[in-house]
KOLTORDO-791859 format. One record per atom (N, C-alpha, C): x, y, z; residue number from 1; atom name. Coordinates in steps of 0.02 Angstrom, whole numbers, plus 50000, padded with zeros to 5 digits. Layout:
<pts>
X Y Z NUM CA
...
</pts>
This chain:
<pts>
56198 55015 55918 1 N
56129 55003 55895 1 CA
56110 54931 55908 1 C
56051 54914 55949 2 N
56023 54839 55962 2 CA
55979 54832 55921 2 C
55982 54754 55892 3 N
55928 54740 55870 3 CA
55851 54769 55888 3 C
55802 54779 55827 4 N
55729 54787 55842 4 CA
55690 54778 55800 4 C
55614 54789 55818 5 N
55575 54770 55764 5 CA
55505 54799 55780 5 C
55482 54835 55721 6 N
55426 54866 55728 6 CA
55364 54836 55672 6 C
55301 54843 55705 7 N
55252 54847 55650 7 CA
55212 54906 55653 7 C
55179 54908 55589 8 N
55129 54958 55585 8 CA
55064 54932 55546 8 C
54996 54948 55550 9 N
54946 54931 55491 9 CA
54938 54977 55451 9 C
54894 54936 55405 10 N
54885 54955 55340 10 CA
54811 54993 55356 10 C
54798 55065 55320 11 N
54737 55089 55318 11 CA
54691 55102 55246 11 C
54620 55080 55259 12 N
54576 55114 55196 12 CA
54566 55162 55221 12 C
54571 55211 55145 13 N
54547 55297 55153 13 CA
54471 55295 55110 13 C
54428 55315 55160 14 N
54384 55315 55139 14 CA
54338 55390 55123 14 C
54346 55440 55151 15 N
54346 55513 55128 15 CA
54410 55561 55125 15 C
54423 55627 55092 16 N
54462 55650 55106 16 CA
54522 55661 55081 16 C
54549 55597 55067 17 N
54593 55589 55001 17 CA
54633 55639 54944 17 C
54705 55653 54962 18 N
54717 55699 54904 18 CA
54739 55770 54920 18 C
54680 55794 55001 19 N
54698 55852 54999 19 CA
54761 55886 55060 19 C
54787 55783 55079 20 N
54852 55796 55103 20 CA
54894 55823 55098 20 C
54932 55846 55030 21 N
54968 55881 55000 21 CA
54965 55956 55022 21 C
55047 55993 55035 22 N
55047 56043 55050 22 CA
55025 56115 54999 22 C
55052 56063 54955 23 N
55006 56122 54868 23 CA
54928 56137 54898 23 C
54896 56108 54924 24 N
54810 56123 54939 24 CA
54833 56139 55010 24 C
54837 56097 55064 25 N
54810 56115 55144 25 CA
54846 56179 55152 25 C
54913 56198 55138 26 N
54952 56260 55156 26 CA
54898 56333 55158 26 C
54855 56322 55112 27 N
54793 56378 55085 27 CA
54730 56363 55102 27 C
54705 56305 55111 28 N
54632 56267 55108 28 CA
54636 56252 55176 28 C
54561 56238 55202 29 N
54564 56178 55238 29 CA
54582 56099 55207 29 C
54583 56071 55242 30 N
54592 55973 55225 30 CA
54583 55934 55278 30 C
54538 55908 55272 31 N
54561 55831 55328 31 CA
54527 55769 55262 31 C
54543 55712 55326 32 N
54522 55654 55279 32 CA
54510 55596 55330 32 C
54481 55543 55329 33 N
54438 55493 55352 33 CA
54474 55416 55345 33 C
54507 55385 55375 34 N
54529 55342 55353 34 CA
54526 55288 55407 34 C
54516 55222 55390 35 N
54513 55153 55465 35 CA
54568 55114 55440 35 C
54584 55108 55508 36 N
54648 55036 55515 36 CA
54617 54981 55508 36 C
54659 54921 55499 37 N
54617 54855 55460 37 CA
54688 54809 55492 37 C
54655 54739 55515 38 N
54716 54716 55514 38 CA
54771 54652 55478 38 C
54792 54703 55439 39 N
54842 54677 55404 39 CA
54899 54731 55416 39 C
54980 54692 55419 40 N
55027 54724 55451 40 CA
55082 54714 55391 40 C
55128 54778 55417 41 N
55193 54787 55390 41 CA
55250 54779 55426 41 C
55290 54744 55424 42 N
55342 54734 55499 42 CA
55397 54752 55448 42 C
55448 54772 55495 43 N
55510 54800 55477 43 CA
55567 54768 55526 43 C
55631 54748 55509 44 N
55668 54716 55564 44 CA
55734 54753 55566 44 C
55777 54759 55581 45 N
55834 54781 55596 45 CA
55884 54757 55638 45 C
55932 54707 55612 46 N
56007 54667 55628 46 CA
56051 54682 55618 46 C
56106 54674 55679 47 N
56166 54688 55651 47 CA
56195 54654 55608 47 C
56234 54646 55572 48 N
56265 54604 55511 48 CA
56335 54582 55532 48 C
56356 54535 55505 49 N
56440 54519 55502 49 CA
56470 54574 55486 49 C
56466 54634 55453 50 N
56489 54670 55422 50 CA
56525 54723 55476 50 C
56484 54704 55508 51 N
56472 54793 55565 51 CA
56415 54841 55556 51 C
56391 54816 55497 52 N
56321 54868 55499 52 CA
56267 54831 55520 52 C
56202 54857 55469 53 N
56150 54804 55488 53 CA
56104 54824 55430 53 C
56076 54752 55440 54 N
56023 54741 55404 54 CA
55953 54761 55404 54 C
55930 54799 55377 55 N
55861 54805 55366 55 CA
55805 54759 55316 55 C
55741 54741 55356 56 N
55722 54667 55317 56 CA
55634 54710 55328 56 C
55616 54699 55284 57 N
55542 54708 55291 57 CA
55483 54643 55254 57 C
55421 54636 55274 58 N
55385 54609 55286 58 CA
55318 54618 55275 58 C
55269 54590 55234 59 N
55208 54631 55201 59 CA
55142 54571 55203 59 C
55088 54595 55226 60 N
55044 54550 55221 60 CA
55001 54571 55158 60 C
54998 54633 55136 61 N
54969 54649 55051 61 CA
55025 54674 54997 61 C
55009 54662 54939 62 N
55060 54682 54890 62 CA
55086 54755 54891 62 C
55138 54764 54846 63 N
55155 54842 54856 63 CA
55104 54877 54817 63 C
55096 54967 54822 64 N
55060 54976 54743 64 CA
54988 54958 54741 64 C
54958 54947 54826 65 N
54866 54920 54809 65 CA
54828 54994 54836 65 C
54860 55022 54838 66 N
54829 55103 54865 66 CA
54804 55098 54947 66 C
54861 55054 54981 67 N
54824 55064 55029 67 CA
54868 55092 55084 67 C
54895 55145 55064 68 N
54976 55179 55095 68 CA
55012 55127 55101 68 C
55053 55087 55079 69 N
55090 55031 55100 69 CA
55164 55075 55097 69 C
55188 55158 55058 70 N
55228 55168 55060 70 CA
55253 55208 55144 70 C
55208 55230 55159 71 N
55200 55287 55204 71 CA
55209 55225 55281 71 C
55159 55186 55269 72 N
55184 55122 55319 72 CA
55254 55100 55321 72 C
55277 55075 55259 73 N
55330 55076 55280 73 CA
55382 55117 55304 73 C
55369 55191 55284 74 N
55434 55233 55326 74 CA
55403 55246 55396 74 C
55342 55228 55423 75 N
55346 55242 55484 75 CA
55384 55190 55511 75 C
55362 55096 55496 76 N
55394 55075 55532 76 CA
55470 55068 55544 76 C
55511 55090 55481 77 N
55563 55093 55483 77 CA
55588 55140 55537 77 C
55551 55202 55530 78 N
55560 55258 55576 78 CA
55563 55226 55663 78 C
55490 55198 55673 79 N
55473 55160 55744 79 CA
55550 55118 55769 79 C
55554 55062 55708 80 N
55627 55028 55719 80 CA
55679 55059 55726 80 C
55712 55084 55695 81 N
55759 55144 55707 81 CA
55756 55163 55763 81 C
55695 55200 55810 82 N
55689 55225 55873 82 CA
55698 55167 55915 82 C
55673 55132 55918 83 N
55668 55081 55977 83 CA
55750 55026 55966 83 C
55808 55027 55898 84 N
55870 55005 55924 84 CA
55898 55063 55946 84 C
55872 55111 55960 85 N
55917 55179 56002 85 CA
55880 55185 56096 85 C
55827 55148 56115 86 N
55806 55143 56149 86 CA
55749 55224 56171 86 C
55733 55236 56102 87 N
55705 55326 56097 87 CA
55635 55302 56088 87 C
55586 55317 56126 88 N
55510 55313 56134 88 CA
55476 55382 56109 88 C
55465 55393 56048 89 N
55433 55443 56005 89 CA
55369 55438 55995 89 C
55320 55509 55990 90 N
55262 55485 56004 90 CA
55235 55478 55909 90 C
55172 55461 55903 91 N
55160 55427 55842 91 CA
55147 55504 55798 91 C
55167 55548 55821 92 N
55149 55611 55764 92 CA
55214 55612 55767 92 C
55277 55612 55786 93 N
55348 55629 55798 93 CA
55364 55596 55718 93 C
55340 55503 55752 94 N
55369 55461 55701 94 CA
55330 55471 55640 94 C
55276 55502 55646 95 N
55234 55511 55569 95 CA
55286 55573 55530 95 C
55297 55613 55569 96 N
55329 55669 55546 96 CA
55391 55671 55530 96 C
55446 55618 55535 97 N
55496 55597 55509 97 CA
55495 55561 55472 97 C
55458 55511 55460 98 N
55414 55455 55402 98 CA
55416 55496 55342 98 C
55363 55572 55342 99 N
55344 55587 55293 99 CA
55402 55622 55277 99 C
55449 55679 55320 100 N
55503 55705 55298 100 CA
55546 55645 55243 100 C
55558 55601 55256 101 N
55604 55573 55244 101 CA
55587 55528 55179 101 C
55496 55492 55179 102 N
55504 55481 55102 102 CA
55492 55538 55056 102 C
55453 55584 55088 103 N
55480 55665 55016 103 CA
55539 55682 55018 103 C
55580 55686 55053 104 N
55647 55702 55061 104 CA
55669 55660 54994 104 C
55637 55611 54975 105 N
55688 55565 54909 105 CA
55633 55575 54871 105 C
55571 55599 54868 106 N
55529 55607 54806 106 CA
55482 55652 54840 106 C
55485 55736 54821 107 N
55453 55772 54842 107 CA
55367 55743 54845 107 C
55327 55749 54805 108 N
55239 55728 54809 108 CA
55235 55641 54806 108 C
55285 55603 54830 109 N
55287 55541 54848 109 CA
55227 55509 54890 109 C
55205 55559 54925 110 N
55140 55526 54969 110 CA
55101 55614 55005 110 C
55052 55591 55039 111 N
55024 55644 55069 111 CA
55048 55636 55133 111 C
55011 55671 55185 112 N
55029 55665 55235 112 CA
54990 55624 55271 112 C
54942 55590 55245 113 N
54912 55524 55287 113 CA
54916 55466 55300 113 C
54936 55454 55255 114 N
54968 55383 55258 114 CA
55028 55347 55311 114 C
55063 55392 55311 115 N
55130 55386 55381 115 CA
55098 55398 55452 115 C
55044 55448 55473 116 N
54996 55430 55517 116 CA
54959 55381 55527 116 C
54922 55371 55484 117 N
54869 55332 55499 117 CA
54884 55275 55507 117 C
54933 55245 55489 118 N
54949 55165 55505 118 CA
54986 55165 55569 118 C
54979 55218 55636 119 N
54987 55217 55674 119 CA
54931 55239 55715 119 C
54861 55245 55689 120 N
54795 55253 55737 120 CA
54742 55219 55708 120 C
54711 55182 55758 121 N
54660 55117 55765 121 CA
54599 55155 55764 121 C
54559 55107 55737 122 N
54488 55138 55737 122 CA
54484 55165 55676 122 C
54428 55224 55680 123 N
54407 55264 55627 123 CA
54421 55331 55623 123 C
54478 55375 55599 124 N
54512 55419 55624 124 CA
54499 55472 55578 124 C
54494 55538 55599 125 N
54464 55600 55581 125 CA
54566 55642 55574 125 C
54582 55647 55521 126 N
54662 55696 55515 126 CA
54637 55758 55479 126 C
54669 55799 55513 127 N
54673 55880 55491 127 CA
54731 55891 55499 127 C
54743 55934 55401 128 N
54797 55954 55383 128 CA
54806 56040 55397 128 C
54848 56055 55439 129 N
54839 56128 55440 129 CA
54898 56183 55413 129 C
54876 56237 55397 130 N
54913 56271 55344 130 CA
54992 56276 55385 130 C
55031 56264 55442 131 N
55083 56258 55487 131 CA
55104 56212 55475 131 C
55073 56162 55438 132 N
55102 56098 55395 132 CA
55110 56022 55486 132 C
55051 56081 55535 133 N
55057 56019 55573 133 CA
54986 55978 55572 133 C
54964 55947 55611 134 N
54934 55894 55601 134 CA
54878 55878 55655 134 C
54813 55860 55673 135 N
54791 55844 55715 135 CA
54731 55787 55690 135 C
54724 55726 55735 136 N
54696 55664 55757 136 CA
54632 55660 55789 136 C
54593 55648 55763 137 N
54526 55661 55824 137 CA
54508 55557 55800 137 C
54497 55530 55830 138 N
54476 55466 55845 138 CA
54366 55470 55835 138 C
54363 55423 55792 139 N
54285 55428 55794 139 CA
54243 55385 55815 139 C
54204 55421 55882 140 N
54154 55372 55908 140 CA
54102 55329 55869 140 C
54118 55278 55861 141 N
54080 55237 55834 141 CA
54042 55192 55880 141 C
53935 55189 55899 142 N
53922 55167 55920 142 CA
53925 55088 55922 142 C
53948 55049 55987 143 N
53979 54963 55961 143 CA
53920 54913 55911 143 C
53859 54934 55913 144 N
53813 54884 55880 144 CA
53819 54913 55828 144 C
53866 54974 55786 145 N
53876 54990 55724 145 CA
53940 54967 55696 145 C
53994 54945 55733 146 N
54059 54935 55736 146 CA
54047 54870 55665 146 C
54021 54814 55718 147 N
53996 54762 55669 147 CA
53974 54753 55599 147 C
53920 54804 55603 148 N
53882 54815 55531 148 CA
53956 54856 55487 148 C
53976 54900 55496 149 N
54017 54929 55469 149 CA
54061 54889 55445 149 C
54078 54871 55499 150 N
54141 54802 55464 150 CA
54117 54746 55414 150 C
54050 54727 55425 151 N
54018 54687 55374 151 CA
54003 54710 55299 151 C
54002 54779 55293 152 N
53972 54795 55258 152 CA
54019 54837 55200 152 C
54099 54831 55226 153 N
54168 54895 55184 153 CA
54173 54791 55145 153 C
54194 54796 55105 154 N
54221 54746 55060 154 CA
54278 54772 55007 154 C
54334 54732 54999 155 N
54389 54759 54969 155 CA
54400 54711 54924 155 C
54425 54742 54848 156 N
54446 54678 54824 156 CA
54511 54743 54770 156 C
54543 54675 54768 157 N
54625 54693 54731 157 CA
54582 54687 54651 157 C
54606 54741 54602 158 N
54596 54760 54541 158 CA
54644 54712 54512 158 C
54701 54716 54543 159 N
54755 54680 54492 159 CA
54797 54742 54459 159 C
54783 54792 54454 160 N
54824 54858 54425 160 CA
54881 54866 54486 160 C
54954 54878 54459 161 N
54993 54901 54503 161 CA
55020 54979 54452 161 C
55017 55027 54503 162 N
55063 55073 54469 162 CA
55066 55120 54533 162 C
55109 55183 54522 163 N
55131 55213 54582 163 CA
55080 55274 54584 163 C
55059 55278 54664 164 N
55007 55323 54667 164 CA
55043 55411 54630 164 C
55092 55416 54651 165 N
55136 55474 54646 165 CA
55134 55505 54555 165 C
55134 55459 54520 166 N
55103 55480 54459 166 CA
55023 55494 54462 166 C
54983 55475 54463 167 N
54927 55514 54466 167 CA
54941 55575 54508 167 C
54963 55590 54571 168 N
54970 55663 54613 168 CA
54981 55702 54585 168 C
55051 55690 54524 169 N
55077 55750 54507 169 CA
55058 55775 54452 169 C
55007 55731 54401 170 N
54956 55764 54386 170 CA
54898 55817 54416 170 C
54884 55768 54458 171 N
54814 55820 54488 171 CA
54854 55887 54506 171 C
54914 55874 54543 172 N
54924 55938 54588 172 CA
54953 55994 54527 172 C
54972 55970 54470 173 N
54997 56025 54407 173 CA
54938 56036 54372 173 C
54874 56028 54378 174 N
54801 56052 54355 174 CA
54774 56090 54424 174 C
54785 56106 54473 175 N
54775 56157 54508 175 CA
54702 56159 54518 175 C
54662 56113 54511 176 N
54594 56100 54502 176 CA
54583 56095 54581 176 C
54572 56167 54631 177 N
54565 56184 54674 177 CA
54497 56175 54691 177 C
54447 56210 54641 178 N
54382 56194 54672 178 CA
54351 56120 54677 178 C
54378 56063 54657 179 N
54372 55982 54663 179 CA
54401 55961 54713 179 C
54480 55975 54739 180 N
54487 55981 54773 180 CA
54453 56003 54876 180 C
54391 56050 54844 181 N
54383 56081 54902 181 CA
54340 56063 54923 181 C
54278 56022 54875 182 N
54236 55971 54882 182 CA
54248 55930 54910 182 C
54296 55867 54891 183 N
54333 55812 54923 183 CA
54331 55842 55021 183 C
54362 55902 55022 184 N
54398 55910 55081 184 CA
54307 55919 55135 184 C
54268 55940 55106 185 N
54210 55922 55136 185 CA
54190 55877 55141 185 C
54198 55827 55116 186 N
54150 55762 55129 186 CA
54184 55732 55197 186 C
54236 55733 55246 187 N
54242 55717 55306 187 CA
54200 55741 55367 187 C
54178 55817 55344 188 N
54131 55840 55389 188 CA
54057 55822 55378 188 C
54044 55824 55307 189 N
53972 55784 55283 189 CA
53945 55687 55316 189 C
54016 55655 55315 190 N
54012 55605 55355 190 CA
54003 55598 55395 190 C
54036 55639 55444 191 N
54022 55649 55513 191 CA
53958 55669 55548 191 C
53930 55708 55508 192 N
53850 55752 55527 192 CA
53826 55702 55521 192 C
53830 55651 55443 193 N
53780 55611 55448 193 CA
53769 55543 55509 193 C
53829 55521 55515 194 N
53825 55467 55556 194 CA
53817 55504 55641 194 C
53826 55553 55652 195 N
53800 55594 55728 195 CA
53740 55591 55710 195 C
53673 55589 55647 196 N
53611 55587 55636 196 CA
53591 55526 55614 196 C
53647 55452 55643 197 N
53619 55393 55648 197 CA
53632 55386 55561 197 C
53616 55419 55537 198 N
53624 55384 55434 198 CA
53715 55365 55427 198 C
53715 55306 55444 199 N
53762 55274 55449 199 CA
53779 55259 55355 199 C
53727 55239 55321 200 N
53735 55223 55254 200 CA
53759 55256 55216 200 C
53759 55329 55250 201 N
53776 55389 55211 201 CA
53842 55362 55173 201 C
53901 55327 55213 202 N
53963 55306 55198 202 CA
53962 55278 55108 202 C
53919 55250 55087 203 N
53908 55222 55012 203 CA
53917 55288 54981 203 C
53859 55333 55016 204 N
53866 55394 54958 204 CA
53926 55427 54940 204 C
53949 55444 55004 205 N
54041 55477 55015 205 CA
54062 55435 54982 205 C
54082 55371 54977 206 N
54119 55330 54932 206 CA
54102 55344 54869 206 C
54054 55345 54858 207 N
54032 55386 54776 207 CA
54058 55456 54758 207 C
54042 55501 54799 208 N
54067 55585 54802 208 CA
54158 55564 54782 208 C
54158 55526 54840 209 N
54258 55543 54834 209 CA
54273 55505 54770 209 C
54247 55461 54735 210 N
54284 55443 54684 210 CA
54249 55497 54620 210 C
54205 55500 54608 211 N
54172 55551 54560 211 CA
54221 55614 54545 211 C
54234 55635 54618 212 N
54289 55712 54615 212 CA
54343 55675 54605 212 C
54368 55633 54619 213 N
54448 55591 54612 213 CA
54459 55584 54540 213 C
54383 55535 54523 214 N
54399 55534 54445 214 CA
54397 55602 54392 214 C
54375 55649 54416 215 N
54363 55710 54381 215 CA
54431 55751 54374 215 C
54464 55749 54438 216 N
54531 55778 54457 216 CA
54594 55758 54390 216 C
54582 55688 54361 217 N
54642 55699 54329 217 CA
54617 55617 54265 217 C
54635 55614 54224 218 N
54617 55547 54180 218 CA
54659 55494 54209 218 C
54707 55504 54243 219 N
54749 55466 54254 219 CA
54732 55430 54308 219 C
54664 55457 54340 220 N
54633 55418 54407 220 CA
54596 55362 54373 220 C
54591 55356 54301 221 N
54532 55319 54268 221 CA
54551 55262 54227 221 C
54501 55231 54202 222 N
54544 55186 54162 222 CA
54455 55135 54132 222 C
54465 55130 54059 223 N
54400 55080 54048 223 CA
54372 55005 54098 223 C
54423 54993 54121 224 N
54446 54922 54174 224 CA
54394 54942 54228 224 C
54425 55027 54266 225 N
54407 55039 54298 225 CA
54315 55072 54310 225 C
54313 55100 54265 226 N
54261 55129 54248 226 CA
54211 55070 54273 226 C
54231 55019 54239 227 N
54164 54936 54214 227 CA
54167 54939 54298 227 C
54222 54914 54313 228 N
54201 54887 54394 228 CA
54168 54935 54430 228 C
54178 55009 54432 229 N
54126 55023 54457 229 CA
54053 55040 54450 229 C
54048 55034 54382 230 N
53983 55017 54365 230 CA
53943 54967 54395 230 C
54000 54888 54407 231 N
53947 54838 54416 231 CA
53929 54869 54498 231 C
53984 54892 54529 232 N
53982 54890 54600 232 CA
53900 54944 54618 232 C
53913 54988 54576 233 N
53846 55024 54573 233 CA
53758 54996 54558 233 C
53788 54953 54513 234 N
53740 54911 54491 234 CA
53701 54868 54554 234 C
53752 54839 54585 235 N
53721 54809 54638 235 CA
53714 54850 54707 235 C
53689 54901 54702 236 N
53684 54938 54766 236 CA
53748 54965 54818 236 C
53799 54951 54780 237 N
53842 54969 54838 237 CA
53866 55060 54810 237 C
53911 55087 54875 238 N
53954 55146 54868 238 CA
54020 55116 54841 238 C
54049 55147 54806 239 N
54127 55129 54816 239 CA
54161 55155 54769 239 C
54241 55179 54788 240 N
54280 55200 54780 240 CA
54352 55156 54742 240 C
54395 55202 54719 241 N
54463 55165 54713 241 CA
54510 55208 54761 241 C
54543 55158 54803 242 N
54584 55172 54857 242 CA
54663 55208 54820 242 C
54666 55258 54839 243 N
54712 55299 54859 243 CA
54732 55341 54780 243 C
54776 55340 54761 244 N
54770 55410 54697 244 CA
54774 55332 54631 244 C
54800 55297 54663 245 N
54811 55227 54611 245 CA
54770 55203 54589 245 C
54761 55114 54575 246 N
54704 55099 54554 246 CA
54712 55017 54556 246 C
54744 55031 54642 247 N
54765 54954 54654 247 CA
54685 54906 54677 247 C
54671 54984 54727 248 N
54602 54924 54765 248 CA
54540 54950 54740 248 C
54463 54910 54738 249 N
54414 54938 54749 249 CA
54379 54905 54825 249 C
54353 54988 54838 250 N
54330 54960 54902 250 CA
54245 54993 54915 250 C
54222 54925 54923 251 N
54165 54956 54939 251 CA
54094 54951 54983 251 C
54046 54991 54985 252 N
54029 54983 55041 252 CA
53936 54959 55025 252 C
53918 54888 55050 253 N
53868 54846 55001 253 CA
53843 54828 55073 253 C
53782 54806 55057 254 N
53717 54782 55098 254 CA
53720 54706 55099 254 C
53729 54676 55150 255 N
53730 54606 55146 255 CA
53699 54568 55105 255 C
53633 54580 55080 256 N
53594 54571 55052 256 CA
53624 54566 54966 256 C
53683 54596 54948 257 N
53682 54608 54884 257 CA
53763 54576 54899 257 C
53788 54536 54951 258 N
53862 54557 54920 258 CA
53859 54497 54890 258 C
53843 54437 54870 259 N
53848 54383 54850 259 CA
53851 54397 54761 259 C
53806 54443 54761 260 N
53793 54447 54699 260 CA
53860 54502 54671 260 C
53877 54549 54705 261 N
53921 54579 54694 261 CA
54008 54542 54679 261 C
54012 54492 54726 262 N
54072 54448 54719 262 CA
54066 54435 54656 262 C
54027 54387 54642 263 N
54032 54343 54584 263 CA
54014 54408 54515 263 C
53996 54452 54496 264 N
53995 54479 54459 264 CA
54069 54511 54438 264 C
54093 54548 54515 265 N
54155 54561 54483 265 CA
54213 54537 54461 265 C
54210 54467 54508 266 N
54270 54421 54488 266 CA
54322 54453 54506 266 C
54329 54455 54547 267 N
54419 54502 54575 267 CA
54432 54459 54669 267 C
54476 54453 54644 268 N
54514 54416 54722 268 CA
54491 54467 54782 268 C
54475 54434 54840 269 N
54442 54487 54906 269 CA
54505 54493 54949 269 C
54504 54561 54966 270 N
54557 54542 55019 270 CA
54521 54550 55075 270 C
54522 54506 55127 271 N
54466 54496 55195 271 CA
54507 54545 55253 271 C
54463 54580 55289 272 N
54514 54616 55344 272 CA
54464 54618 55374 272 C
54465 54645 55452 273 N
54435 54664 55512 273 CA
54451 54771 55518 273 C
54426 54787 55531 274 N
54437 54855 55557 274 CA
54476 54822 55639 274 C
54516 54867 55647 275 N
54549 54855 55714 275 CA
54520 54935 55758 275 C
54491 54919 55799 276 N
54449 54948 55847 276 CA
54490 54981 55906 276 C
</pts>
């Protein structure tokens, strides 16, 4: 085994959310909506004095901010792994051993998006299908929208760390299928809208997906949480809490209002680019 080293990014899920899980897609439809951003996870792999080797990883956001940081990391471990064997796997191979392998140590540990998506750029359309395989559609985004879009998603860290995997295994032991099935529409509702130019629509979906998120289980909620999104509402924006946790809020505001939105909520920003 030779030395190697892989990265992967970090993605916001912005529709979709949740209905990764084989408890729902095995029966349902599911997809979900999610963009790469760039901030990275690197993973390294050395041989040691020992005879073995070392595995070293590397994080540009905290653990625990809902922004798959677990699922990132078993891809890149996965990627590394392949490349000191000199094995060129394609990015559904390595998603698909990623995810085997962190449920393999904690069955509802993650969905199945997260180990993808931090291997596709842009704004990416995933469908979960009842064969438990997987398909990628990439979304045309016109370039004089690219900009605005990117101007307009704002993220900021809550400060809450806890593991998404406790909220899941709530939702998924309340069987609350028809919330569920809602969620799993709003990727196609996004889509119609921005093919009909209503690009803004994205605020509302950010509203829909947390409304059903928060409905799905108490454990998505929290008084902390509740306030911030009040103010975020308050000032015109959409927005959501990223991933089943209640690490990030992310949301989606009119230039016009974000000034006022910063300083109201008082929460550290984390600044990113969409990677295109």
């Amino acid at each position: 085994m030779q030395d190697a080293q892989a990265s992967v990014f970090y993605r916001i899920p912005l529709v979709g959310g949740i209905t990764d899980y084989p408890d729902f897609y095995r029966e349902n439809k599911a997809q979900s909506i999610c963009c790469a951003i760039d901030r990275y996870l690197h993973i390294s792999i050395t041989s040691n004095e020992h005879g073995g080797v070392t595995i070293e990883s590397k994080a540009d956001l905290p653990w625990e901010i809902g922004l798959g940081s677990s699922g990132a990391f078993f891809s890149a471990l996965v990627s590394a792994l392949a490349k000191s064997k000199n094995q060129k796997l394609s990015r559904l191979v390595i998603a698909g051993l990623a995810y085997e392998l962190e449920t393999g140590l904690e069955k509802n540990a993650t969905g199945k998006q997260d180990s993808l998506a931090c291997l596709c750029e842009g704004i990416s359309r995933i469908s979960y299908l009842q064969d438990d395989s997987v398909t990628v559609d990439k979304l045309n985004i016109p370039p004089g929208w690219e900009n605005t879009l990117s101007s307009r998603l704002l993220l900021f860290d809550t400060g809450v760390r806890r593991r998404a995997r406790d909220s899941i295994n709530d939702i998924l032991s309340r069987k609350n299928t028809i919330l569920l099935k809602e969620i799993a529409k709003l990727p196609d509702r996004l889509v119609q809208a921005w093919k009909a130019y209503d690009f803004d629509f994205l605020g509302t979906a950010l509203d829909l997906q947390e409304q059903y998120r928060g409905e799905l289980s108490p454990t998505c909620r929290s008084h902390q949480t509740d306030r911030l999104l009040g103010i975020a509402r308050e000032c015109g924006a959409g927005a959501r809490l990223t991933g089943a946790g209640l690490g990030s809020l992310l949301c989606y505001c009119s230039e016009g209002k974000q000034q006022e939105l910063r300083e109201r909520l008082k929460l550290p920003e984390i600044k990113f680019s969409i990677l295109w």
